[in-house]
C-alpha positions as CSV (number, residue, x, y, z in Angstrom):
1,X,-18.7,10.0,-22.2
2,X,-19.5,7.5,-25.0
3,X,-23.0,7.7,-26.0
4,X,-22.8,5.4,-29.1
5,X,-24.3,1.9,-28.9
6,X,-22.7,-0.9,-30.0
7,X,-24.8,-4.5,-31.1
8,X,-22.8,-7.5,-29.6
9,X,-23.0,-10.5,-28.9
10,X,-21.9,-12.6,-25.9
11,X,-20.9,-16.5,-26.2
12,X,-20.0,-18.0,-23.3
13,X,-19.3,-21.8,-22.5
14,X,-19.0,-22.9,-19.3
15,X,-16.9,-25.8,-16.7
16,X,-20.1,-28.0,-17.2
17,X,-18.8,-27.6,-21.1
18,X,-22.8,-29.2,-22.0
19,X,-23.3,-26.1,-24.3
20,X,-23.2,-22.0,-24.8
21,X,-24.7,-20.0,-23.6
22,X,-25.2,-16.7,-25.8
23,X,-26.7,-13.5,-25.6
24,X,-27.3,-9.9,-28.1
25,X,-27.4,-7.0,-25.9
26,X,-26.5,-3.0,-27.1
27,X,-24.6,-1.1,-24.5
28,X,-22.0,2.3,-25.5
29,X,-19.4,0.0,-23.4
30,X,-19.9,2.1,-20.2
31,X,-23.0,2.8,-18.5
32,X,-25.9,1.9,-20.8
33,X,-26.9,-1.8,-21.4
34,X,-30.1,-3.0,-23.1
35,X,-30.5,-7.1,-23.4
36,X,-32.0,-8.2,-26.8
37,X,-32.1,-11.4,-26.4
38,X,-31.2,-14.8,-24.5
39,X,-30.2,-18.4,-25.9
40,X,-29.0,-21.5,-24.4
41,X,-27.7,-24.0,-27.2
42,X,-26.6,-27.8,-26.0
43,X,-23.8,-29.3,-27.0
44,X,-24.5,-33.5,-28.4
45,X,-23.6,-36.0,-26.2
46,X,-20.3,-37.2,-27.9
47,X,-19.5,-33.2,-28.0
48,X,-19.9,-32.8,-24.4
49,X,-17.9,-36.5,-23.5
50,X,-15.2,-35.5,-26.0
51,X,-14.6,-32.1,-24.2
52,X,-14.8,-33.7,-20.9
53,X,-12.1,-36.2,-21.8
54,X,-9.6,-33.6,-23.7
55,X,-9.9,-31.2,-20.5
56,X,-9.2,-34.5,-18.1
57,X,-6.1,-35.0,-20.1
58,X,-4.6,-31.9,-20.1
59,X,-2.6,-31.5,-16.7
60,X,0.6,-29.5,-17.7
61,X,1.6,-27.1,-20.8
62,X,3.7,-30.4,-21.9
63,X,-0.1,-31.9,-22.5
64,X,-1.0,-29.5,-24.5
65,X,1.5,-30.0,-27.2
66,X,1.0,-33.6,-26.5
67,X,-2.8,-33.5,-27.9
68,X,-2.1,-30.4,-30.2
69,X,-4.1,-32.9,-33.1
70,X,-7.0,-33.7,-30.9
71,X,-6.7,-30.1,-29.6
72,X,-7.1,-28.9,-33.1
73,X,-9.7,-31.1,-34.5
74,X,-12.1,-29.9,-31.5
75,X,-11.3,-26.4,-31.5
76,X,-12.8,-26.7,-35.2
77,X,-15.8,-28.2,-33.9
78,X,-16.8,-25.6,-31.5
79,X,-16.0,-23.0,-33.7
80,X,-18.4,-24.5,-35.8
81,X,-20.9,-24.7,-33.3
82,X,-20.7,-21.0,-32.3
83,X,-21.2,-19.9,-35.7
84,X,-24.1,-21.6,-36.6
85,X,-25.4,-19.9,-33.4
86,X,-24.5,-16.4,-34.9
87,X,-26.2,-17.5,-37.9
88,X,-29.7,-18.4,-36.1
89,X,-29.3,-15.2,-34.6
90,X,-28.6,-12.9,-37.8
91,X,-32.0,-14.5,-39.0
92,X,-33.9,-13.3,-36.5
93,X,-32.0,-10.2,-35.9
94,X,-32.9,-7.1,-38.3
95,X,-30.1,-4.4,-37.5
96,X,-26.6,-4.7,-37.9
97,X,-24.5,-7.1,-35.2
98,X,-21.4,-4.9,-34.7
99,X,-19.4,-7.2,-32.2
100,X,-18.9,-10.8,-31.3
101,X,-17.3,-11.6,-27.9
102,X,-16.0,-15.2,-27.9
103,X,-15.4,-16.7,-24.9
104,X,-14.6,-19.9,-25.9
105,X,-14.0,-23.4,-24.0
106,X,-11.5,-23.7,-21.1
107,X,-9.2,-26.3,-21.1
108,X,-6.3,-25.4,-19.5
109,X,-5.6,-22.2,-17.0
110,X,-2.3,-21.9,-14.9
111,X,-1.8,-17.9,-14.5
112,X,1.6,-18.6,-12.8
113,X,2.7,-20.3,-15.6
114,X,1.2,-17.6,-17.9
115,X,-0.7,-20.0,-19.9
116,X,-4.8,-20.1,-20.6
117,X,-6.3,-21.9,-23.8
118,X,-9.4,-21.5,-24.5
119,X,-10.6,-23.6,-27.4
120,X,-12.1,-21.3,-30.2
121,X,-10.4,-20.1,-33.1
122,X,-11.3,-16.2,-33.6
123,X,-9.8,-16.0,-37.1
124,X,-12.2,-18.7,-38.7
125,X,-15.1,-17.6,-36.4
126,X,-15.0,-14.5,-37.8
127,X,-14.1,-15.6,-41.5
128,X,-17.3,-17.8,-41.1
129,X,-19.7,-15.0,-39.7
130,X,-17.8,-11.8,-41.6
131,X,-18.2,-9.9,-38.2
132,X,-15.2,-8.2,-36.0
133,X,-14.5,-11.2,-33.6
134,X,-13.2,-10.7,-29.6
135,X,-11.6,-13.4,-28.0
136,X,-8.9,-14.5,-26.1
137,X,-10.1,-12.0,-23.0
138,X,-7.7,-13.5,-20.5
139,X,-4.0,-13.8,-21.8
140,X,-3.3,-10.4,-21.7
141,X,-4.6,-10.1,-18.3
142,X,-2.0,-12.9,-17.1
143,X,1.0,-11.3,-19.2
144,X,0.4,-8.1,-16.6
145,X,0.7,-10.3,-13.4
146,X,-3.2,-11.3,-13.6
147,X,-5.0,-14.0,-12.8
148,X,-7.1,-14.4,-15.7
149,X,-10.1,-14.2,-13.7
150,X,-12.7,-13.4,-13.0
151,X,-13.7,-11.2,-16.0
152,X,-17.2,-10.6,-15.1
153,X,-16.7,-8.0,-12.6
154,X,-16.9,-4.9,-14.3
155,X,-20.1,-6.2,-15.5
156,X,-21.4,-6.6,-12.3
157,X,-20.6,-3.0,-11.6
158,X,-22.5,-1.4,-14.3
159,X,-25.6,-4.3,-13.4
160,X,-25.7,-2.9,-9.6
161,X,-25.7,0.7,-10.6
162,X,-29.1,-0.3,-12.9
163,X,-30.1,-2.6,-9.9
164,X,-29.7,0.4,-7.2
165,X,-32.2,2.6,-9.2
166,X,-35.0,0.8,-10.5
167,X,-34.9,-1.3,-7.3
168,X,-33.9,0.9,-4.5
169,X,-31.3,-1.5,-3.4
170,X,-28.3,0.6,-1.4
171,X,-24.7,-0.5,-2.2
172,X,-22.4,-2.0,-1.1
173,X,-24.0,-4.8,-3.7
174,X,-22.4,-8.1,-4.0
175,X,-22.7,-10.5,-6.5
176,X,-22.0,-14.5,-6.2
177,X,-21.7,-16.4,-9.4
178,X,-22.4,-20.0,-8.8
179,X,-20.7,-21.9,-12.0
180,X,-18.3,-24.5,-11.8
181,X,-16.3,-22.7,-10.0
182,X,-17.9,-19.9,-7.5
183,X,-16.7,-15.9,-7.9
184,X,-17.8,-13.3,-5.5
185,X,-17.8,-9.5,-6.4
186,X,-18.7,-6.5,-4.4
187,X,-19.3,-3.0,-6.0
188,X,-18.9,-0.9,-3.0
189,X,-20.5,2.4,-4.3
190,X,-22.8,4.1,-7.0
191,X,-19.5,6.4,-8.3
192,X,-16.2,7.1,-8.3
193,X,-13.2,4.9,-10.1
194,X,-13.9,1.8,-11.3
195,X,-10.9,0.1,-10.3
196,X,-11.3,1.4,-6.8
197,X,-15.3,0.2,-6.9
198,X,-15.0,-3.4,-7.5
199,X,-13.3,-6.1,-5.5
200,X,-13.7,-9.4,-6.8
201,X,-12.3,-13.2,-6.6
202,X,-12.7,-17.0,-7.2
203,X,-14.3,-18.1,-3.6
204,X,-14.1,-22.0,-4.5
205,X,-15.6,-24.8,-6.0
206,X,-19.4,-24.0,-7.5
207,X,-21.6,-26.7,-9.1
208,X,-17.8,-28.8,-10.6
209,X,-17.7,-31.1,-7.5
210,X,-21.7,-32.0,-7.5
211,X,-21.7,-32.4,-11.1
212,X,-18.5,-34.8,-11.4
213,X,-19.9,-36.8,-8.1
214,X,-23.2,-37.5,-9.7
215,X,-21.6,-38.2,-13.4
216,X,-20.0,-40.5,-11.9
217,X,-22.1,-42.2,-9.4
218,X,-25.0,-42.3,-12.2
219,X,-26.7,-41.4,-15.7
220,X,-27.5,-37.8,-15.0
221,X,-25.8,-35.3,-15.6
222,X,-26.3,-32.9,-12.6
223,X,-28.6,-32.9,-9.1
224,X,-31.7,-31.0,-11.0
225,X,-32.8,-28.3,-7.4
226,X,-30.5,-30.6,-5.1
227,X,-33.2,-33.2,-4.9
228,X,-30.2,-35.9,-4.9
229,X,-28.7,-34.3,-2.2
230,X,-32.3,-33.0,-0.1
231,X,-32.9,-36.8,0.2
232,X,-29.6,-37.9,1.0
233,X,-27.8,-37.4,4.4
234,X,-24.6,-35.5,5.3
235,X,-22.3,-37.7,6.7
236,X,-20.8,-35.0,9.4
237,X,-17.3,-37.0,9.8
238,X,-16.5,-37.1,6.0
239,X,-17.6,-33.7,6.0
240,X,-15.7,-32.5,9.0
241,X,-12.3,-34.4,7.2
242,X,-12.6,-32.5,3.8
243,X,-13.1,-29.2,5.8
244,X,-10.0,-30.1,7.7
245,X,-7.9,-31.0,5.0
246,X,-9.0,-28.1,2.6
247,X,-8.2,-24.6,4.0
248,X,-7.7,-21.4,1.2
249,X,-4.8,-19.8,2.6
250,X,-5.9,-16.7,0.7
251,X,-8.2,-15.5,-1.9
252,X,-5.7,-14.1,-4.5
253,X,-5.3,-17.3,-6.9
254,X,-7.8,-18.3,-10.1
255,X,-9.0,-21.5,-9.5
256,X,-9.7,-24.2,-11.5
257,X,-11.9,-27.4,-11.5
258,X,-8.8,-29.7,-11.4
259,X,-7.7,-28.1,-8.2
260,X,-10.6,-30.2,-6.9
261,X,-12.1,-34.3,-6.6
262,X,-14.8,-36.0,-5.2
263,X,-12.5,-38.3,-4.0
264,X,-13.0,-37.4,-0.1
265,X,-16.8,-38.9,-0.3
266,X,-15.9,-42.3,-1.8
267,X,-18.1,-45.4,-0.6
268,X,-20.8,-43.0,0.2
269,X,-24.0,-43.4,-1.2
270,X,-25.1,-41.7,-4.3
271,X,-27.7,-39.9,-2.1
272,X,-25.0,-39.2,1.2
273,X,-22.2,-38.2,-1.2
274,X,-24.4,-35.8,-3.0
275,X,-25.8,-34.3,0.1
276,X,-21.8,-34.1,1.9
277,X,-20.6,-32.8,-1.5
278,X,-23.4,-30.0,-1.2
279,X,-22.6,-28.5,2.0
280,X,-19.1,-29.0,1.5
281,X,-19.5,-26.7,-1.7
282,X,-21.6,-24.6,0.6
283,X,-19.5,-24.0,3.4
284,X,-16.6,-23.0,1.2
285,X,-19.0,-21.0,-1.0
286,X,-19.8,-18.9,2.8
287,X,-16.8,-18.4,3.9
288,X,-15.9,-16.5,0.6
289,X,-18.8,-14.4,1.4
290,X,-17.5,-13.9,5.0
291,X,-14.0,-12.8,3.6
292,X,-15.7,-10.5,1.3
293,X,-17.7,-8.9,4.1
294,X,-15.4,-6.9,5.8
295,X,-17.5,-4.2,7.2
296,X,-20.3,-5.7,9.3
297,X,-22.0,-2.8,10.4
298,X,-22.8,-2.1,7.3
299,X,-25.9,-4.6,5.6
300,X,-25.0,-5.7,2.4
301,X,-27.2,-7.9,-0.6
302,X,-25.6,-10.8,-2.5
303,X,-27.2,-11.6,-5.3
304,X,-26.8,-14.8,-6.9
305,X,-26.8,-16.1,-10.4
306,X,-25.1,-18.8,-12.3
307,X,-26.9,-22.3,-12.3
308,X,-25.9,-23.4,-9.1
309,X,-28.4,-20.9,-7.9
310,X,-30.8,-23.5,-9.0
311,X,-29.7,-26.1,-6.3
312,X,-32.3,-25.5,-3.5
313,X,-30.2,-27.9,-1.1
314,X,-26.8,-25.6,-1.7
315,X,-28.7,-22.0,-0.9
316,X,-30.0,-23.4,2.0
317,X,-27.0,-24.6,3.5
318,X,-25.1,-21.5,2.3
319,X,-27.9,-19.6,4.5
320,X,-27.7,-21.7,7.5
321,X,-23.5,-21.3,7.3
322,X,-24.5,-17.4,7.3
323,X,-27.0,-17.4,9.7
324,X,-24.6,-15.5,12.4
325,X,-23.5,-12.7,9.7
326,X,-26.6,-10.6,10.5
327,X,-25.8,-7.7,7.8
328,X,-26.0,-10.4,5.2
329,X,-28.8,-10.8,2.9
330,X,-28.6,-13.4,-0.3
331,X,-31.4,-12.8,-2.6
332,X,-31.5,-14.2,-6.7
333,X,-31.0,-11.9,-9.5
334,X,-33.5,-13.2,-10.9
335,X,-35.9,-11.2,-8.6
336,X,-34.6,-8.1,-10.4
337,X,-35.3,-8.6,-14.1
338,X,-32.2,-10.3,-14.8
339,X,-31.9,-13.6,-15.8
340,X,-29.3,-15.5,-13.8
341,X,-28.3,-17.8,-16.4
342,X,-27.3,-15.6,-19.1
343,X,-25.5,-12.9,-16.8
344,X,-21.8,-14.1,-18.4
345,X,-23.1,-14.1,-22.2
346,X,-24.3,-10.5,-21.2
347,X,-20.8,-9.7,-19.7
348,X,-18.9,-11.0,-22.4
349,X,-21.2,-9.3,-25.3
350,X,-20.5,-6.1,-22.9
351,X,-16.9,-7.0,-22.4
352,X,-16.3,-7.1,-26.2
353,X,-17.5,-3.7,-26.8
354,X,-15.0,-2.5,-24.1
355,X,-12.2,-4.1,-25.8
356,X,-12.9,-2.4,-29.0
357,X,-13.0,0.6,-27.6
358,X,-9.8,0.0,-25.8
359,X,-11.3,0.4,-21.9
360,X,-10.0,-1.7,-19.6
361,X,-11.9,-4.5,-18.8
362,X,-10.0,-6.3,-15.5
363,X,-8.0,-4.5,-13.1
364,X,-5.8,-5.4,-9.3
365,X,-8.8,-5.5,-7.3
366,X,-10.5,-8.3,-9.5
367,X,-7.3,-10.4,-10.7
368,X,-4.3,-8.7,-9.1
369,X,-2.9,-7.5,-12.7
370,X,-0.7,-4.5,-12.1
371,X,-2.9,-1.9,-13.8
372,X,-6.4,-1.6,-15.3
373,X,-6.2,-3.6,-18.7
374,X,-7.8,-4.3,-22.2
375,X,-7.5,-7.0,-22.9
376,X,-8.9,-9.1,-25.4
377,X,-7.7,-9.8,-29.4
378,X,-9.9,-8.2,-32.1
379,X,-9.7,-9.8,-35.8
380,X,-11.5,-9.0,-38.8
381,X,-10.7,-11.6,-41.0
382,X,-13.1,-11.4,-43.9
């Protein structure tokens, strides 16, 4: 057993791509964690709208050769941005910062064709902030068969194991991330192998549909608590179409925001849209759950996190689609001194210290690769 600590931090950007979120936590990589600290820092405006644009443009690995220039010039920019961040951090941060884990910006993710950028250059990041970078956690992943995602898993594990003693809470534990797209994990037990304890996958769209109907539709950037939607009304036959039309076959594929469009809810109402859009998300967001609860006899906790747990209007309907799976409970993780919007810094601060100590940090039963694996690129470049 490891029983030195390691000081990393986690830098995560997310679908919404409106900033990063990063976090300093110590952890020996296995089965102690302590967080230090939390940060959310916004991406301006023209940042955000520039992002949004590139990731709209890039459809195939042809378009990524195509905007290789604007490609580049960004990837500078939010390299930029993520050191500074380090930098605010080293100043208020007395001991030594062993790790960085570097997420970085999705723009493009197609596991069959083995190709995920992320924007975020680890080489300068690291020549900027003369600290051992991690990044790139998902490409090795794919070269073994992988989807890529979702990384967070083993994360979850070692968070339900700290969850089942201070709280009493009896596993199985599930875990449902609401980002831009929605993951579901379920650690099954309090020991035994890791790759046998966690089952994880991408359940369907998260907050990426709500967001891009009311970006569209007006000058905000996303339903604050589903307010937009709460005063809106579900217009059942629009609803009852997208249901129809969308079916996951299976739950073994990544998915990605551009698998998905508004498009189904067009001449609704700002208000209607919203409020169709929600449920929509919700229903799909349920039956992930449903799949994942195999065994109904016995009772099993979700806990949510991610900012979609914020959307009042979207828990409530992901209740009332659960109401008839009486085993179920869905309760926020917030509840249990964890802070729902910082759960994938934390994982990716905790993720980086795995990869340097060469553990494996995805495995089949959260991304179908063909054997626990690494993953992960480590550069010192200073």
């Amino acid at each position: 057993m490891n029983n030195k600590l390691y000081t990393a931090i986690g830098l995560m950007s997310g679908t919404s791509m409106d900033g990063v979120d990063v976090s300093l936590i110590r952890s020996n990589g296995i089965d102690e964690f302590t967080k230090i600290l939390d940060e959310y820092h916004e991406y301006d405006m023209n940042l955000h709208l520039r992002l949004i644009e590139l990731r709209n443009h890039i459809l195939n690995f042809e378009d990524l050769k195509k905007f290789s220039s604007k490609i580049d010039e960004i990837e500078r920019e939010i390299t930029l941005f993520h050191g500074k961040i380090i930098e605010q951090i080293s100043l208020k941060y007395d001991d030594k910062i062993d790790l960085i884990g570097f997420h970085g910006q999705t723009i493009y993710h197609n596991p069959e064709k083995k190709i995920t950028k992320q924007l975020g250059d680890g080489k300068l990041l690291s020549q900027l902030i003369k600290k051992k970078v991690i990044f790139d956690f998902r490409q090795e992943d794919i070269e073994n068969n992988g989807q890529g995602a979702p990384l967070t898993p083993i994360f979850h594990d070692l968070v339900a194991k700290n969850i089942n003693k201070q709280n009493q809470i009896q596993f199985p534990i599930g875990f449902i991330n609401i980002g831009g797209i929605s993951n579901i994990t379920k650690v099954l037990r309090a020991n035994g192998k890791i790759e046998e304890n966690i089952e994880a996958f991408d359940s369907g769209p998260g907050n990426c549909l709500i967001d891009e109907w009311i970006r569209i539709n007006s000058k905000k950037k996303f339903d604050n608590s589903g307010l937009i939607a709460q005063s809106g009304k579900i217009d059942q036959l629009t609803l009852n179409q997208a249901i129809d039309n969308f079916e996951i076959q299976s739950y073994d594929k990544s998915l990605d925001i551009k698998y998905f469009d508004t498009s189904f809810a067009r001449g609704l109402s700002l208000e209607d849209g919203c409020a169709t859009i929600t449920n929509f998300t919700a229903y799909l967001i349920a039956k992930g759950i449903e799949y994942s609860n195999k065994d109904k006899s016995i009772n099993i906790k979700y806990l949510i996190c991610g900012g979609g747990r914020k959307n009042n209007f979207l828990i409530n309907c992901i209740r009332d689609y659960l109401s008839n799976q009486k085993n179920i409970s869905l309760d926020l993780i917030d509840n249990y001194e964890y802070d729902g919007d910082y759960i994938e810094s934390q994982a990716f601060g905790y993720l980086a210290i795995r990869s340097f100590l060469n553990l494996p940090i995805s495995f089949p039963k959260t991304t179908g690769c063909d054997k626990p694996i690494v993953g992960g690129k480590i550069v010192e470049n200073f």
